[in-house]
N, C-alpha and C positions, 0 to 999 in steps of 0.2 A: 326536209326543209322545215324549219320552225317556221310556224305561222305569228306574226308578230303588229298584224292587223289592228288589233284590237287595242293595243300598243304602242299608236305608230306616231302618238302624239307626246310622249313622256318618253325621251331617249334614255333617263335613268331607268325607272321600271324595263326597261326591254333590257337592258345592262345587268341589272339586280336576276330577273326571270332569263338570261341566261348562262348568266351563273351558276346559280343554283341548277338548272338542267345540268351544265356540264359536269356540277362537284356531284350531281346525281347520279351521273353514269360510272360512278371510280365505286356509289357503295356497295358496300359488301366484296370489296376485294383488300387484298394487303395494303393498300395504299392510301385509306382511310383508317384513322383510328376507333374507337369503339367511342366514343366521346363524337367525331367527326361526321360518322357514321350516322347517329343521330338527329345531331343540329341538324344536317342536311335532309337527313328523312322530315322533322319535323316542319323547315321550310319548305321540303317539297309536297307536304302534304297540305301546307298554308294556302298555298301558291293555286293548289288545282283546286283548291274550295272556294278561294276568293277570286282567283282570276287577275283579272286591271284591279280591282280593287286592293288587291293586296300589299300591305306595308308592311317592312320590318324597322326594326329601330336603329338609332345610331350605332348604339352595341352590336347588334345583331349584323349589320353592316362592314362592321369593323371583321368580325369574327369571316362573316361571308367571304371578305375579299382576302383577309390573312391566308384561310382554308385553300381560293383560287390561286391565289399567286404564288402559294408552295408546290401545286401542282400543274398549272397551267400558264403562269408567265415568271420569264424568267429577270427581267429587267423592270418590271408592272412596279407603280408607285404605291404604297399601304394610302388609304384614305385619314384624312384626319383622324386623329384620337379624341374616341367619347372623351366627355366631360371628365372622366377617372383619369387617373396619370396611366401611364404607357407602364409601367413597370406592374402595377396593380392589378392591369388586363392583361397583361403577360402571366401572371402569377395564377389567377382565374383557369385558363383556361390549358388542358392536360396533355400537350403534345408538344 
């Protein structure tokens, strides 16, 4: 059971934190790209250093929930697009 205590006042962070736990559990199998693989290592290594305190950015957000909702929902809404256009962060990013 994820403990989400610490958490329990910011329903986005518990949202964002477990996210990223669940894009955690896919790396390093087929199912992540080698680009995917990363971002996610790198958030999941943010995440246990900072704890509640941790923030990602709009971009980063974007990315986060694109990476979820190719793997774990099937109907999930994308969040607003960062400040860049939609085609731009599509172009960025290798999968």
């Amino acid at each position: 059971m994820v403990d989400n205590t610490r958490y329990k006042h910011n329903p986005d962070k518990i949202a964002v934190r477990n996210k990223i736990l669940h894009c955690n559990g896919l790396r390093h199998t087929p199912d992540l790209t080698e680009w995917e693989n990363e971002f996610i290592g790198s958030l999941s290594s943010k995440l246990a250093m900072y704890g509640p305190d941790f923030h990602i950015s709009e971009k980063q957000d974007y990315y986060l929930n694109k990476i979820w909702v190719k793997h774990f929902a099937n109907a999930a809404v994308l969040p607003a697009v960062p400040p860049k256009t939609k085609q731009e962060l599509d172009d960025d990013i290798p999968f």
